[in-house]
N, CA, C and O atoms as a GROMACS GRO file, in nm:
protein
  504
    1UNK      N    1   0.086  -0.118   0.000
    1UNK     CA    2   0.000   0.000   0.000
    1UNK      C    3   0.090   0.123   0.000
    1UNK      O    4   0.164   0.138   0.097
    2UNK      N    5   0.092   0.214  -0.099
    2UNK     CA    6   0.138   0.305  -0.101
    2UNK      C    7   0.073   0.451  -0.025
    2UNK      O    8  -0.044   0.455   0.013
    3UNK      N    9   0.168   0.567  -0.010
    3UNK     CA   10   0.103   0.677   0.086
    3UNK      C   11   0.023   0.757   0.036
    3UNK      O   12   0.005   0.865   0.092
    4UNK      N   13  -0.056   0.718  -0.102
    4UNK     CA   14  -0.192   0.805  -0.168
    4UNK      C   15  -0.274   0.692  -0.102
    4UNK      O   16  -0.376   0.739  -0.053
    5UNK      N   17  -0.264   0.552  -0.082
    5UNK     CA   18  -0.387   0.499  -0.055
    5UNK      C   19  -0.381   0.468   0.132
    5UNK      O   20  -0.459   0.387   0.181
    6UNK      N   21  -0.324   0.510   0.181
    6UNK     CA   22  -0.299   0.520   0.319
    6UNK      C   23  -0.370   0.624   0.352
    6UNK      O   24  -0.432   0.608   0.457
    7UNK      N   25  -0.389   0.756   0.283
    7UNK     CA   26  -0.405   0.883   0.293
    7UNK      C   27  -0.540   0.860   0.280
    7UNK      O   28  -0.621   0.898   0.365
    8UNK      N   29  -0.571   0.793   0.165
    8UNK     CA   30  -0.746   0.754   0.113
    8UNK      C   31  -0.825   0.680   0.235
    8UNK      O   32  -0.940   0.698   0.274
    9UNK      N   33  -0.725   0.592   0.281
    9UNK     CA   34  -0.832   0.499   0.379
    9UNK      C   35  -0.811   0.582   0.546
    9UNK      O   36  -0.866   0.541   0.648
   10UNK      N   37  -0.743   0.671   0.541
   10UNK     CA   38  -0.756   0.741   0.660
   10UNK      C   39  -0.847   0.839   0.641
   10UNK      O   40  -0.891   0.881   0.748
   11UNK      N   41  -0.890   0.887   0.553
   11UNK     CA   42  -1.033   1.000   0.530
   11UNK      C   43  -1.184   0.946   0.522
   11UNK      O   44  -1.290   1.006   0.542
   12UNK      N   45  -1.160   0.824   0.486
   12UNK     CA   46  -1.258   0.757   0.475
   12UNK      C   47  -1.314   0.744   0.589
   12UNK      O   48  -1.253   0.742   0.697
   13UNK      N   49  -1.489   0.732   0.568
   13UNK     CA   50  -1.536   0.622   0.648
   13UNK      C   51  -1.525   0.505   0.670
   13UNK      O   52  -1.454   0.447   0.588
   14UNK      N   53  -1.586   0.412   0.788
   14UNK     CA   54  -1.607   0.294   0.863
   14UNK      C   55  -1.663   0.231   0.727
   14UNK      O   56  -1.597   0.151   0.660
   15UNK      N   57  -1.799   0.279   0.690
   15UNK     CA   58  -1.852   0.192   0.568
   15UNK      C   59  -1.767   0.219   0.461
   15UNK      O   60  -1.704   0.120   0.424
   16UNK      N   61  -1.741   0.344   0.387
   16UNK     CA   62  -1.689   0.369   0.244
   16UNK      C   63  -1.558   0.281   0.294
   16UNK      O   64  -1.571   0.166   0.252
   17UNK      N   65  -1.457   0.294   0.358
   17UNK     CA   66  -1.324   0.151   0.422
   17UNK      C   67  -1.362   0.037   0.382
   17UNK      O   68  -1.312  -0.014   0.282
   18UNK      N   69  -1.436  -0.009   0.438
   18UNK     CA   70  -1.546  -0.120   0.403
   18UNK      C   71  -1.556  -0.136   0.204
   18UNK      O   72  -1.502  -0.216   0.128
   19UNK      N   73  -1.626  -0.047   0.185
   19UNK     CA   74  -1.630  -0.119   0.055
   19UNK      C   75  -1.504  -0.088  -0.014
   19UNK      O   76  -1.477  -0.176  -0.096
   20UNK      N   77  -1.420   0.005  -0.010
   20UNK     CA   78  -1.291   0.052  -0.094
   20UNK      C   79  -1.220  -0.046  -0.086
   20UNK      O   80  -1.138  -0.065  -0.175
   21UNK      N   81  -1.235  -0.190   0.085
   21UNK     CA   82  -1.143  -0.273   0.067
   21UNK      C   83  -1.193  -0.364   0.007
   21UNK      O   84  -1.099  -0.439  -0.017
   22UNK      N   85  -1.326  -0.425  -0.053
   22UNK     CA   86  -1.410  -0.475  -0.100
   22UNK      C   87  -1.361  -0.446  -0.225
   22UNK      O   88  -1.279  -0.530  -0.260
   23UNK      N   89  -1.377  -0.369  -0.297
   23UNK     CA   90  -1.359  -0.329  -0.420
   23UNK      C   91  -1.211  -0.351  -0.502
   23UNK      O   92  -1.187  -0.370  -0.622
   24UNK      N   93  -1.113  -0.340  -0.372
   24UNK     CA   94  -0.932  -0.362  -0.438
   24UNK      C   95  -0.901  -0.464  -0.430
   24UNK      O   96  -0.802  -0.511  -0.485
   25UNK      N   97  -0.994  -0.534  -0.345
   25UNK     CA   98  -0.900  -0.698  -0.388
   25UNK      C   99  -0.945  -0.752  -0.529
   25UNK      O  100  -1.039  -0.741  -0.608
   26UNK      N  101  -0.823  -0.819  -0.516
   26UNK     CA  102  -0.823  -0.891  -0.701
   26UNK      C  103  -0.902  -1.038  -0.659
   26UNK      O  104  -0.870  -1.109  -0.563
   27UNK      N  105  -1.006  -1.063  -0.750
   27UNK     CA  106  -1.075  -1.200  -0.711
   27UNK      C  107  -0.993  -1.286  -0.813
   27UNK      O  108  -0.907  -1.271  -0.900
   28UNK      N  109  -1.062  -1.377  -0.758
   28UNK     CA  110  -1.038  -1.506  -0.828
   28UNK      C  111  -1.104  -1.571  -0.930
   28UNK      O  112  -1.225  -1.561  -0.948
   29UNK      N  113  -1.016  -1.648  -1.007
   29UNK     CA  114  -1.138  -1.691  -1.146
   29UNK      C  115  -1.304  -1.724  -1.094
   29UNK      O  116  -1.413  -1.675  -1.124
   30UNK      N  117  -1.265  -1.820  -1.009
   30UNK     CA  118  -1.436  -1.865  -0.974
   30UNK      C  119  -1.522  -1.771  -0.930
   30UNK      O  120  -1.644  -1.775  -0.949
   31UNK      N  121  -1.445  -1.658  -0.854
   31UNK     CA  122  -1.517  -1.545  -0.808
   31UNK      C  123  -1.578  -1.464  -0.946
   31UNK      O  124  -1.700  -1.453  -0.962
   32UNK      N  125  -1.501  -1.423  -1.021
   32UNK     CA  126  -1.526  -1.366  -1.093
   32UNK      C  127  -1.606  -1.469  -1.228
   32UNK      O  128  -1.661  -1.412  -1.322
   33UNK      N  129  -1.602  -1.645  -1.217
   33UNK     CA  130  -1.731  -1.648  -1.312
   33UNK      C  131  -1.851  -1.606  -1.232
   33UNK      O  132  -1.943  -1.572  -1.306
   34UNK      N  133  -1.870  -1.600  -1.140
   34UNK     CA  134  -1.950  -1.632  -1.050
   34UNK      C  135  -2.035  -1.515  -1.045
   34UNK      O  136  -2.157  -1.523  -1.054
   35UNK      N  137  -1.960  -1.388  -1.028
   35UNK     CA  138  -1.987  -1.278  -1.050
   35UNK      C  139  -2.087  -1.240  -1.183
   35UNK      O  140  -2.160  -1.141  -1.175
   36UNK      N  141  -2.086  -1.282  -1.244
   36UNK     CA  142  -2.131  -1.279  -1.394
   36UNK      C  143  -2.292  -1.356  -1.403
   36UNK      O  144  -2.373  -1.364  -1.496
   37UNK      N  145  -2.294  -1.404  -1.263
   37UNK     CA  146  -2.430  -1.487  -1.252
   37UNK      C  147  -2.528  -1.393  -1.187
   37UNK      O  148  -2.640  -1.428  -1.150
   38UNK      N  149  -2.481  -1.276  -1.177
   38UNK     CA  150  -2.544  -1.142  -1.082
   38UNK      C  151  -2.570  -1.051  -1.140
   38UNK      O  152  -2.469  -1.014  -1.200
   39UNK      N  153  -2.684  -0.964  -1.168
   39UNK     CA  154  -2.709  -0.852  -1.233
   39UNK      C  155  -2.826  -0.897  -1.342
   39UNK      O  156  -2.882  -1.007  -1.345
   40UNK      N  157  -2.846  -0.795  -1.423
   40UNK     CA  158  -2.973  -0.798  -1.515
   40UNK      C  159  -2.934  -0.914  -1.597
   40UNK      O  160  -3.021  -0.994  -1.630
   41UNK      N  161  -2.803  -0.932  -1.636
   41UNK     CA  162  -2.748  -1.066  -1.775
   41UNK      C  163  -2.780  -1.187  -1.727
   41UNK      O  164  -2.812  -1.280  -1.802
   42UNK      N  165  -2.773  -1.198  -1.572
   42UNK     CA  166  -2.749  -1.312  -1.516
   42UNK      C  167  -2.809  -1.466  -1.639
   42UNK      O  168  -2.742  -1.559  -1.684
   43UNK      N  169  -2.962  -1.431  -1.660
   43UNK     CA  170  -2.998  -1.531  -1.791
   43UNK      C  171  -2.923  -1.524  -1.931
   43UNK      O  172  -2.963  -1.587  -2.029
   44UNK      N  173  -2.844  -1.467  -1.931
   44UNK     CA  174  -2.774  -1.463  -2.074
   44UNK      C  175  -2.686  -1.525  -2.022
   44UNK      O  176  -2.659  -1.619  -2.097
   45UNK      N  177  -2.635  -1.525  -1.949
   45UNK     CA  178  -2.506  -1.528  -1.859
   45UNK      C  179  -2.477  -1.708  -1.882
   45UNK      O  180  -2.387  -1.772  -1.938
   46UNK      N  181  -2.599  -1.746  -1.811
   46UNK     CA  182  -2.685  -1.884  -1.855
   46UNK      C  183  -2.678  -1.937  -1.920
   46UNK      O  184  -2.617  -2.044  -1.915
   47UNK      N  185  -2.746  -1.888  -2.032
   47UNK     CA  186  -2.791  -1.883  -2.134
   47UNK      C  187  -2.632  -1.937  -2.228
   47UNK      O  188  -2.625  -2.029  -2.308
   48UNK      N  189  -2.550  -1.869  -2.196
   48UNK     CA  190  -2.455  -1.915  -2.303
   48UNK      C  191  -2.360  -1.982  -2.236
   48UNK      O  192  -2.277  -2.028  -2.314
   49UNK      N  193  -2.338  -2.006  -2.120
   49UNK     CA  194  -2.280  -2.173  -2.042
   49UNK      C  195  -2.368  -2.300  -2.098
   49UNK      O  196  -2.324  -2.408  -2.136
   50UNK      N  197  -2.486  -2.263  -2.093
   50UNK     CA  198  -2.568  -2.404  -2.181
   50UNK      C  199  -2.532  -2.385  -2.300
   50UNK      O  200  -2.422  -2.431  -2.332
   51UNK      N  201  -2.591  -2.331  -2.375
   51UNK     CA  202  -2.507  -2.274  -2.511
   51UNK      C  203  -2.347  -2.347  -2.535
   51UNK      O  204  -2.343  -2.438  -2.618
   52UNK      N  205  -2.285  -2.328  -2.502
   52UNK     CA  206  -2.100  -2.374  -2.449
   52UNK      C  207  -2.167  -2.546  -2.441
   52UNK      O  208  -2.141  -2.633  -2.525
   53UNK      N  209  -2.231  -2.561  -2.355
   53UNK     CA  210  -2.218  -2.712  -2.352
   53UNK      C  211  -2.284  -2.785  -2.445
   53UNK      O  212  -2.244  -2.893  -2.490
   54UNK      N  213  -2.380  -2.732  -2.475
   54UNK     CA  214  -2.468  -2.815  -2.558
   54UNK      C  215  -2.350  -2.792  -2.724
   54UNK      O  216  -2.359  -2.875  -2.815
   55UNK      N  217  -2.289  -2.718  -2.730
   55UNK     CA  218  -2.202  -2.685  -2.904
   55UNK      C  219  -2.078  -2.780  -2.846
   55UNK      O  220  -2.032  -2.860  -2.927
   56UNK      N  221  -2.022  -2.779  -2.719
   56UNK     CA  222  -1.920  -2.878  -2.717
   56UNK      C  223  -1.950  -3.021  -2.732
   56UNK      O  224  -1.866  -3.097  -2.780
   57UNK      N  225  -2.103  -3.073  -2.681
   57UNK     CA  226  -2.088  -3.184  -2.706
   57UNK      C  227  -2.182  -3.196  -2.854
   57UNK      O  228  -2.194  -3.309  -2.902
   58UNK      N  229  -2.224  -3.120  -2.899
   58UNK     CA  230  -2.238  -3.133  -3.069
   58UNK      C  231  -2.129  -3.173  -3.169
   58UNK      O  232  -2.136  -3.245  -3.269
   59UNK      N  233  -2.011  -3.097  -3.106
   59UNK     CA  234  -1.876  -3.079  -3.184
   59UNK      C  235  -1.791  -3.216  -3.196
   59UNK      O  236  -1.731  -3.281  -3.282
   60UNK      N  237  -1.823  -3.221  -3.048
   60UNK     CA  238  -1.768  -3.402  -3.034
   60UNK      C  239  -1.840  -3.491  -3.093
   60UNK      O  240  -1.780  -3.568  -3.167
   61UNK      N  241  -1.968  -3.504  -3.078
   61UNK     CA  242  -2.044  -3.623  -3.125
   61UNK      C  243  -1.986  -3.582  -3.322
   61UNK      O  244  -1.981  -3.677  -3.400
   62UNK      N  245  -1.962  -3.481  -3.357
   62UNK     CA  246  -1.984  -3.456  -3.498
   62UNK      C  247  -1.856  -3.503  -3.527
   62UNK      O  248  -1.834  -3.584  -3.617
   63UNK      N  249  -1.764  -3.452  -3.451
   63UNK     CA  250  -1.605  -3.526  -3.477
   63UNK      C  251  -1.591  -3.650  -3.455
   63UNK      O  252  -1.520  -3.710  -3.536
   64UNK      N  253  -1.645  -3.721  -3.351
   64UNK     CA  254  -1.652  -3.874  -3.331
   64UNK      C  255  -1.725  -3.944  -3.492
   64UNK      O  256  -1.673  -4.034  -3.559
   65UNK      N  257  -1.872  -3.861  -3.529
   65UNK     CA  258  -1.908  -3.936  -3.648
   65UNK      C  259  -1.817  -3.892  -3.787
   65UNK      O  260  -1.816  -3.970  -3.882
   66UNK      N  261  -1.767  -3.805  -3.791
   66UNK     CA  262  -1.638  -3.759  -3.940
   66UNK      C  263  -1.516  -3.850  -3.932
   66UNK      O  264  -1.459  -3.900  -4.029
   67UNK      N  265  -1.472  -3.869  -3.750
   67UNK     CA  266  -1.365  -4.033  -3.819
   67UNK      C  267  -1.383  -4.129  -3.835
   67UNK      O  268  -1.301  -4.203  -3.889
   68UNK      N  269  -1.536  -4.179  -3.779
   68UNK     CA  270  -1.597  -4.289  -3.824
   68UNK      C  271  -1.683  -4.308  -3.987
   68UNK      O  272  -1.744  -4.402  -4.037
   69UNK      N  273  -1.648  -4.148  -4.040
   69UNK     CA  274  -1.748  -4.150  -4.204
   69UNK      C  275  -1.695  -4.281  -4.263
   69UNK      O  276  -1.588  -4.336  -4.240
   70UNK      N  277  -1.817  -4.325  -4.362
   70UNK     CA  278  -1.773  -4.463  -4.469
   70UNK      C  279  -1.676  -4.377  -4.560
   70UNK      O  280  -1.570  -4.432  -4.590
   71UNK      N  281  -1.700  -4.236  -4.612
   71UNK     CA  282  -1.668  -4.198  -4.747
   71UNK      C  283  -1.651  -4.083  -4.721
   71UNK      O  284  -1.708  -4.028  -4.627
   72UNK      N  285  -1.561  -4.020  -4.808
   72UNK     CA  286  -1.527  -3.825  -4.838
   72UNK      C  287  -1.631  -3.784  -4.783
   72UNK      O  288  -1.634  -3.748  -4.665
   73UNK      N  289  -1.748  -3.785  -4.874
   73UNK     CA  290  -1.847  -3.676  -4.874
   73UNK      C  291  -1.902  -3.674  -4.710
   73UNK      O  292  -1.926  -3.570  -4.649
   74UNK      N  293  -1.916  -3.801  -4.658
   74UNK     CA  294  -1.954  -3.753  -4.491
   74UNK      C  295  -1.879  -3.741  -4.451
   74UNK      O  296  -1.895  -3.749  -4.329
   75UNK      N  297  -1.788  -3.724  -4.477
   75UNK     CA  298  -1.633  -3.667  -4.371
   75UNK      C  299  -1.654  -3.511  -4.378
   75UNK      O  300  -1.644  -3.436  -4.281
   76UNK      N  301  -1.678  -3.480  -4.485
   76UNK     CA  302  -1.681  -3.317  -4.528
   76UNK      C  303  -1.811  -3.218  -4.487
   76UNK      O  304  -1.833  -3.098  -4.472
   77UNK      N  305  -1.887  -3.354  -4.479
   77UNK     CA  306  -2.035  -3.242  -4.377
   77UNK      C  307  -2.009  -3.297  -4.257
   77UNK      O  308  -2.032  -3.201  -4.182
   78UNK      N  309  -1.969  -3.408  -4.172
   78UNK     CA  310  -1.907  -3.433  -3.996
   78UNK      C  311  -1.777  -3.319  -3.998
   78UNK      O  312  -1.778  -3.237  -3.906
   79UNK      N  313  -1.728  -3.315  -4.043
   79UNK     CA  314  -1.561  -3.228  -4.000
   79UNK      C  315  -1.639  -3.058  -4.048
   79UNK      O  316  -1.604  -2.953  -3.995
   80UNK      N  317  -1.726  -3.065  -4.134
   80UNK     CA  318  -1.732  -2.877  -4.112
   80UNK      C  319  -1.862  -2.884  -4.006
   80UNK      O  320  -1.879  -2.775  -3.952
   81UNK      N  321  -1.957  -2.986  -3.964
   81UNK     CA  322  -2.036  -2.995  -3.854
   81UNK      C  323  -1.924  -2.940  -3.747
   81UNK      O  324  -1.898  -2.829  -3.701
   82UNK      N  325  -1.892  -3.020  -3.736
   82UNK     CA  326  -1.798  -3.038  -3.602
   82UNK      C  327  -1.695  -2.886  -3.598
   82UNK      O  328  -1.668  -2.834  -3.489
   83UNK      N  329  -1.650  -2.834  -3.713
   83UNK     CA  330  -1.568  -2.688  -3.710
   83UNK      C  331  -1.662  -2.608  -3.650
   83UNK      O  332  -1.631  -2.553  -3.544
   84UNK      N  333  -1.777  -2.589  -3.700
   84UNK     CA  334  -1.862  -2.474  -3.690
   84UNK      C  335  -1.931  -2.487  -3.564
   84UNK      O  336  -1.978  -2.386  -3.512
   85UNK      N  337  -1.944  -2.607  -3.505
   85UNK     CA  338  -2.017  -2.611  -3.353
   85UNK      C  339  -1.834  -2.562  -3.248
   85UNK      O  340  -1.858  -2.534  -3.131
   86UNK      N  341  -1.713  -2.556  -3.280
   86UNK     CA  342  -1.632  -2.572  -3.230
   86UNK      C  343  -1.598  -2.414  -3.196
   86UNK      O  344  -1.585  -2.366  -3.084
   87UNK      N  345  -1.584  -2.336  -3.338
   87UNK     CA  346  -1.598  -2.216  -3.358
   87UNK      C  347  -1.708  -2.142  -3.312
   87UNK      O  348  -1.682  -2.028  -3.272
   88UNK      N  349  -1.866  -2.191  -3.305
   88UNK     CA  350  -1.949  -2.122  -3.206
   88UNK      C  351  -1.889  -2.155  -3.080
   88UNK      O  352  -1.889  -2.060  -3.002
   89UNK      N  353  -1.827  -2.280  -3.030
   89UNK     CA  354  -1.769  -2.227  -2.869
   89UNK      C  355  -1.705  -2.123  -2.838
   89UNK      O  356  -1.718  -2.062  -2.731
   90UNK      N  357  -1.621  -2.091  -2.940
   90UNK     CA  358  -1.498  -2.055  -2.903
   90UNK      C  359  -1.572  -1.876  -2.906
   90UNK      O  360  -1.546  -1.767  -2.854
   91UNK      N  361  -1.614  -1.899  -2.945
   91UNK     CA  362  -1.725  -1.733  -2.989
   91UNK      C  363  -1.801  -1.730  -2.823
   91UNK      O  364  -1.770  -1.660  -2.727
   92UNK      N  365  -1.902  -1.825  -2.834
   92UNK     CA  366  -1.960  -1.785  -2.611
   92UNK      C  367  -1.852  -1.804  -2.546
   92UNK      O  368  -1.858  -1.768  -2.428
   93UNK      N  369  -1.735  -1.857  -2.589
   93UNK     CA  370  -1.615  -1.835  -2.470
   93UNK      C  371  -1.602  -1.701  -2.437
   93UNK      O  372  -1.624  -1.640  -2.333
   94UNK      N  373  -1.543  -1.654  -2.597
   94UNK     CA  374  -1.479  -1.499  -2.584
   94UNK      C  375  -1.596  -1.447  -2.525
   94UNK      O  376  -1.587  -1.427  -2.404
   95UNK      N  377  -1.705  -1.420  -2.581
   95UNK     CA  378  -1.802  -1.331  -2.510
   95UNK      C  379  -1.823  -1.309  -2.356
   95UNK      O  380  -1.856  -1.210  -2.291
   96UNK      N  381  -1.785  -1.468  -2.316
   96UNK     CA  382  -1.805  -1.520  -2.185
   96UNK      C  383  -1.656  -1.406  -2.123
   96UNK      O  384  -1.696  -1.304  -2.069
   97UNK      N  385  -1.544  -1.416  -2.128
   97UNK     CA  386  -1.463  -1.385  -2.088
   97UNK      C  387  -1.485  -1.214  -2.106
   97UNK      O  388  -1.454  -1.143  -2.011
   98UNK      N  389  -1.526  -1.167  -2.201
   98UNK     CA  390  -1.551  -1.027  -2.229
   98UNK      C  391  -1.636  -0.954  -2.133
   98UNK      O  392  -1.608  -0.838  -2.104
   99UNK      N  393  -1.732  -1.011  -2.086
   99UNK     CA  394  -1.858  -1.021  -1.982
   99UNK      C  395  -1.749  -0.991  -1.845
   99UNK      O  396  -1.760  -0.888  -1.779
  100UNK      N  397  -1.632  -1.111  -1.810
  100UNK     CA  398  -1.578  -1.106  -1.692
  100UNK      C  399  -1.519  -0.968  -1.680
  100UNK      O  400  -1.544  -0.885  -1.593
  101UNK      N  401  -1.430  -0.953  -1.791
  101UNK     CA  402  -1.338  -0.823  -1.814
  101UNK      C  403  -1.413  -0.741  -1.820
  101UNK      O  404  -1.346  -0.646  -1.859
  102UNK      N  405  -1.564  -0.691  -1.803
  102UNK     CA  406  -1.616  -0.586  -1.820
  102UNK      C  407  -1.675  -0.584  -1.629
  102UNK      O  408  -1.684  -0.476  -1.571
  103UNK      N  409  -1.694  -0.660  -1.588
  103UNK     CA  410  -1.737  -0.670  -1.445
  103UNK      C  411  -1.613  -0.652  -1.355
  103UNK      O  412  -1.628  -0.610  -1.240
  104UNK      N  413  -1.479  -0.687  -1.408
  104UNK     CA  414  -1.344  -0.614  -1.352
  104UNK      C  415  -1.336  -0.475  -1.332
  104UNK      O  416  -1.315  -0.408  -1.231
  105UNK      N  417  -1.370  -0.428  -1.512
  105UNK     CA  418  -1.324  -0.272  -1.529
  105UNK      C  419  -1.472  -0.201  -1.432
  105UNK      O  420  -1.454  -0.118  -1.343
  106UNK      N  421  -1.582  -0.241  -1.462
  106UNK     CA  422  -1.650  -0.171  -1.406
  106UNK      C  423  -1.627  -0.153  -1.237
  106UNK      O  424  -1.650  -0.051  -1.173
  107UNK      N  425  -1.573  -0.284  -1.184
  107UNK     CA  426  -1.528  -0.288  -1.061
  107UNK      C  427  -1.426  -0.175  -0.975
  107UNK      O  428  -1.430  -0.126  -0.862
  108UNK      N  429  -1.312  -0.159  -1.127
  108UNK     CA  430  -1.178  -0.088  -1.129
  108UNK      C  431  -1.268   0.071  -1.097
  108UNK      O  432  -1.269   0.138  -0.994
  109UNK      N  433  -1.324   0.090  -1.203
  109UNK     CA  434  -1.386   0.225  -1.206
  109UNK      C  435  -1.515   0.296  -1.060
  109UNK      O  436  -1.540   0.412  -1.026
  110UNK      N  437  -1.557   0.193  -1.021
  110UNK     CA  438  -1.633   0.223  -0.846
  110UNK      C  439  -1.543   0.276  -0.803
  110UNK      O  440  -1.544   0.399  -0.793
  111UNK      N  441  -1.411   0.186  -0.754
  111UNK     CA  442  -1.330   0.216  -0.684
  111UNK      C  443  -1.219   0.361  -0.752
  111UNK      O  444  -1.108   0.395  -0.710
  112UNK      N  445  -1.258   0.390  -0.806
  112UNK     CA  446  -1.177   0.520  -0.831
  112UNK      C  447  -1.291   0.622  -0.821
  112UNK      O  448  -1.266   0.736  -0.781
  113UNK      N  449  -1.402   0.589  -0.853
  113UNK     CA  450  -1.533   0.684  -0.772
  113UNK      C  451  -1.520   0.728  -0.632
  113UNK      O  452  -1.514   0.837  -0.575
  114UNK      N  453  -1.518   0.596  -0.596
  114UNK     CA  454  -1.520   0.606  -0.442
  114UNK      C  455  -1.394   0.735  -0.392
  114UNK      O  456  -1.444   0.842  -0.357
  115UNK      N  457  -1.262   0.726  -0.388
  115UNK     CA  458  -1.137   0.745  -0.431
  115UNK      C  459  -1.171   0.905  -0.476
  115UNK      O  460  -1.124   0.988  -0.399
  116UNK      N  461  -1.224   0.942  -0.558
  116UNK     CA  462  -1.225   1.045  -0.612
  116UNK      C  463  -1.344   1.141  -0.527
  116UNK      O  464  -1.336   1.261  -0.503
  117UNK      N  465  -1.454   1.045  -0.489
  117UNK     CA  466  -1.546   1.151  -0.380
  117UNK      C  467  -1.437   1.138  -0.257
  117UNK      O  468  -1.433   1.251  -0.208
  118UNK      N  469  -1.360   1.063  -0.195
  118UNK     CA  470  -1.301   1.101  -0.074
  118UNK      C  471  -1.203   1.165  -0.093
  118UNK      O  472  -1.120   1.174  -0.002
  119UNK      N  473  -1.180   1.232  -0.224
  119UNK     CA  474  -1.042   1.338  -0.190
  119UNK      C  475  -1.121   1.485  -0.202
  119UNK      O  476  -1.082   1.588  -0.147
  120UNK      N  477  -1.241   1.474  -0.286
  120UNK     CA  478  -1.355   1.591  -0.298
  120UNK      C  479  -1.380   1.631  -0.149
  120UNK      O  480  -1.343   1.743  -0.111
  121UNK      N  481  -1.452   1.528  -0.047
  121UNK     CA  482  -1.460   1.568   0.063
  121UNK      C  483  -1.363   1.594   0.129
  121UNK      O  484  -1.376   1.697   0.196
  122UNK      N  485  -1.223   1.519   0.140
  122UNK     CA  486  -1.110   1.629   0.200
  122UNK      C  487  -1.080   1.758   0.175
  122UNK      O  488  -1.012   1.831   0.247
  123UNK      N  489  -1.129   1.785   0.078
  123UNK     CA  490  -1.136   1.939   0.037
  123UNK      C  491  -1.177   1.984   0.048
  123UNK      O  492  -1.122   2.090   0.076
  124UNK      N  493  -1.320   1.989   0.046
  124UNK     CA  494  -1.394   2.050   0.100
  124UNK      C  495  -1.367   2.098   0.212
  124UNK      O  496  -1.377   2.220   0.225
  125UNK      N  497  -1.336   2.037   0.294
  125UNK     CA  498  -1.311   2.036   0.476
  125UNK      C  499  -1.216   2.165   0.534
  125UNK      O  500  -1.094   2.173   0.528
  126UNK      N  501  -1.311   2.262   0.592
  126UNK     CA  502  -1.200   2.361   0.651
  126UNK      C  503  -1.072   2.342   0.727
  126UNK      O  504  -1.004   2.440   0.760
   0.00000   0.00000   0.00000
């Protein structure tokens, strides 16, 4: 802790302390999927973890039937089955992860709210 945020948590309140230390710790992956299960998205949120599972095991069953094809031609509709359910994962992944990184920054940005009204009110202060 450096002596700008020493300075911050000594002006502070009991509660605003409270959440400023709330707000700086760095979570953890599970915390932060977890996080993502909270707020208005929460059903999208859902929504594309099922999504994720149901295209991973499409992808597999489609790759399991393309090395088992008799001939070319079902190899070539199992193997682009199986690309395109693989490539929609990889698409609700990113989104998925984009979702986390946006519940970080928005996290990052409270806490410089917070931060920024408690140096307003030190100033204020005769």
């Amino acid at each position: 802790m450096n002596d700008v945020d020493r300075a911050i948590r000594q002006s502070l309140s009991a509660e605003d302390a409270e959440l400023f230390d709330r707000l700086s710790l760095d979570q953890s992956l599970r915390q932060q999927v977890l996080a993502t299960f909270e707020g208005q998205l929460r059903w999208m949120n859902a929504a594309g973890w099922i999504a994720g599972f149901l295209l991973f095991g499409a992808g597999s069953v489609m790759a399991w039937w393309f090395v088992y094809a008799p001939n070319v031609e079902d190899m070539l509709r199992w193997g682009a089955g199986a690309a395109l359910a693989f490539a929609g994962l990889g698409m609700v992944k990113v989104w998925f992860w984009m979702e986390m990184q946006k519940n970080a920054i928005t996290r990052e940005v409270k806490r410089l709210e917070l931060q920024v009204a408690s140096l307003a009110a030190q100033l204020r202060r005769p």
